[in-house]
N, C-alpha and C positions, 0 to 999 in steps of 0.2 A: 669582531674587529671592524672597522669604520673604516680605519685609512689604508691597511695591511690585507693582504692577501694571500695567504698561502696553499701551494697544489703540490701534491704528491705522486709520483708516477716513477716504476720501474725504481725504487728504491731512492731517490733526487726529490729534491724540495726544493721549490721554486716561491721565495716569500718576494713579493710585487710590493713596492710601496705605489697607492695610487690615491694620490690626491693631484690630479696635474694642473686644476684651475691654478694652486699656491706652487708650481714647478715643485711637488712632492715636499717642502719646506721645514723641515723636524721641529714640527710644535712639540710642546708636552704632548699633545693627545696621538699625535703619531710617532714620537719615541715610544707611548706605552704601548702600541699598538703591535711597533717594533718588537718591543721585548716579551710581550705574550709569543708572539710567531716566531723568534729564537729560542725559547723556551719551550715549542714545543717538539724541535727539533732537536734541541740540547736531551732531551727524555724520549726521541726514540730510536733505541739502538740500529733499527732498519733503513735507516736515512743511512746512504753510504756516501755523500754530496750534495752541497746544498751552492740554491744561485741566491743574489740578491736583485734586486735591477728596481728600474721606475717606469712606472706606466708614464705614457705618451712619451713625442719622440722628441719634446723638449728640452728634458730636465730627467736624469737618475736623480739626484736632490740639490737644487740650486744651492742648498746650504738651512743653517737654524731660519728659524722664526724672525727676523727682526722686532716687528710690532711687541713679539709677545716679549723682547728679552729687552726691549728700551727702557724702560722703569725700573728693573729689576735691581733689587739693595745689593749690598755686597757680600750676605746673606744669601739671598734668593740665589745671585748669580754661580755661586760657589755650591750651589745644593742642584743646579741646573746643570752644570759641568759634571760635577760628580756623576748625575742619573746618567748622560749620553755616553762618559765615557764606561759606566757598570754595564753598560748593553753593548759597546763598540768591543770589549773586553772579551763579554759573553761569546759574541761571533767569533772573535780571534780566537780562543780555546774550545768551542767545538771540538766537539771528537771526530768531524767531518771534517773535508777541507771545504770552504767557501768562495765560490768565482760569482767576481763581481761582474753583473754584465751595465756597462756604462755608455748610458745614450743622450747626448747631451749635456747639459750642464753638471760637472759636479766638481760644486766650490764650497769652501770652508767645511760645512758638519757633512756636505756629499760627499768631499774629496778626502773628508777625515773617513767617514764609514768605509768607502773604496778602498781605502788601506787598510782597514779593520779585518776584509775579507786577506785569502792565501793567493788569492788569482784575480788579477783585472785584464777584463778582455774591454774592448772599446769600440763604439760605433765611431766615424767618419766625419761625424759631426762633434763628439766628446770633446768639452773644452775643461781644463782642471784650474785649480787656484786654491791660495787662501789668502783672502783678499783682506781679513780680519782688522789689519793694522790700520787701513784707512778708513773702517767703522771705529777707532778707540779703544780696540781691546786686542787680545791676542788668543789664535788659536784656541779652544777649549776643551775640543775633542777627542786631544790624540796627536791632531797634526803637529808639536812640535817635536814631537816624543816619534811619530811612526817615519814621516817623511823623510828627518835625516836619518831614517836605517834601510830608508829601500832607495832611495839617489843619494849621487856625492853631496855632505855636509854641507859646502858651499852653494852651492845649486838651490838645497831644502833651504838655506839661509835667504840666496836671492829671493826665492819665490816668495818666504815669508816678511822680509823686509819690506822689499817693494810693492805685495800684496797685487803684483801682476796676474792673471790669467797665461795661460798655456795652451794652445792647441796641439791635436790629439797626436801630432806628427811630432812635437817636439815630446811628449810625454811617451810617446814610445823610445824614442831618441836616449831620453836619461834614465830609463829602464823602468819609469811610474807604470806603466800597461804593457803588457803578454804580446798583446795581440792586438791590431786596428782590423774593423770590418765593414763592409757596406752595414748603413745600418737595418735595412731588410736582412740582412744575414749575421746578423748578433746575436740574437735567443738560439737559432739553430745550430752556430758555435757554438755556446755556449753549454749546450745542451750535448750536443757529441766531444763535448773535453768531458763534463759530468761524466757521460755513458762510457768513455774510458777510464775515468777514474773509481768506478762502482763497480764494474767486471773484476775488478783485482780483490785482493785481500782487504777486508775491512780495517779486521786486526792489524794489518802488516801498517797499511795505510796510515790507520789511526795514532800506532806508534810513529812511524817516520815521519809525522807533524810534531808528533811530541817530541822528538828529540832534535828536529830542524830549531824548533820554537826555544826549548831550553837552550843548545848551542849560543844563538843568539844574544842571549842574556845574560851568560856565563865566559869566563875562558872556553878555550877549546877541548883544555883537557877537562872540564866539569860536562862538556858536549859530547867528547868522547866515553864517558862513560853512563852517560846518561844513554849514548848509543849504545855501547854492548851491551845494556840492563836489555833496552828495548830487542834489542836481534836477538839475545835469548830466548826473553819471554816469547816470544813469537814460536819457538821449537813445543811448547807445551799446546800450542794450536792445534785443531786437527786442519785446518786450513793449511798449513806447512807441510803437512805429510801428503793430504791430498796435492796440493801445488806442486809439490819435489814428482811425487811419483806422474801425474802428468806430462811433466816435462820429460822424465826418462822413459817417457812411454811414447811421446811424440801427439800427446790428445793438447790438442788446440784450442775446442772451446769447451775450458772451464765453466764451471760453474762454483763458484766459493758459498759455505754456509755459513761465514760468521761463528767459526764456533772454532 
């Protein structure tokens, strides 16, 4: 991979996108780059959390391509949309959960990917947008589809209408980001929410994204039952019996096998 980066440690995968001369920029060549490095996290069951983030302290991804998306037919542009949101998609359904670590710019296809992930933590400097409307088009990614489900409708409306930017204060404000942090102190959060989130049960884990994620998309009550499938299957775990008996034993530090 060229533009993509991905490091594995203590069971977390940290995929870098790093191209920072174009502010990490989602050309084709680093969408695909993109989607080999979630693909190979999507195929291994020992990844219990995964980050995304951008190299340099400019830009997580100032957003697409322009240059490359300006001539594109109505073809082209619809087979282009299609590919970023089949990999923005990929990320969301992981069997992991995904924390976006956001440093710097992430507008339109960065601010779309950012909500792709389950967690946005944010550096200090993090500015967000989808600024789409005043290039002649709308959203492509995702953003009109994710944004009004994680802030108030109206709020995702303003932002998209007006195609204004947002600083990191106000994006914590309407609930877009987790967490603001110095930006020297971003990856190291970001890295001890992972290592809290990879101590626990994988299994348990894996389900309670899956049933958070169905909820959502469904009434409550196709949520609720989508939940007791999952808190079941969890009993046929040996990680459930190890976990229980733990706790009534007063052992502190687990160690879970995935199994």
């Amino acid at each position: 991979m060229t533009f993509v980066e991905i490091e594995k440690k203590d069971h977390i995968a940290t995929i870098t996108i790093n191209n920072p001369k174009a502010l990490n920029a989602l050309s084709t060549a680093v969408l695909a780059d993109l989607e080999q490095a979630v693909e190979l996290v999507k195929n291994d069951p020992d990844t219990y959390c995964a980050i995304i983030t951008g190299a340099g302290s400019k830009a997580f991804v100032a957003g697409a391509d322009i240059a490359e998306m300006k001539d594109k037919t109505v073809e082209e542009a619809a087979e282009y949309g299609a590919y970023g949101n089949k990999i923005f998609r990929m990320i969301e359904t992981l069997h992991c959960p995904v924390i976006a670590a956001v440093n710097g710019f992430a507008l339109g296809g960065g601010c779309e990917l950012a909500m792709s992930c389950d967690i946005r933590l944010a550096s200090e400097n993090a500015v967000f947008g989808q600024p789409e409307v005043g290039l002649g088009i709308t959203p492509g990614f995702g953003g009109t589809q994710r944004l009004a489900r994680l802030i108030p409708v109206g709020i995702a409306k303003e932002m998209i209408f007006t195609g204004r930017n947002i600083k990191v204060d106000r994006a914590y404000e309407i609930g877009l980001v987790n967490a603001v942090y110095p930006a020297d102190q971003l990856m190291e959060a970001a890295q001890k929410m992972a290592k809290g989130i990879a101590k626990n049960a994988p299994i348990a884990v894996e389900k309670a994204k899956k049933a958070i994620d169905a909820g959502l998309q469904g009434s409550i009550d196709d949520g609720i039952k989508e939940e007791v499938e999952d808190f079941s299957a969890c009993f046929a775990s040996e990680d459930q019996t190890y976990g229980m008996d733990c706790f009534l034993n007063k052992v502190k530090d687990k160690v879970f096998q995935n199994k």
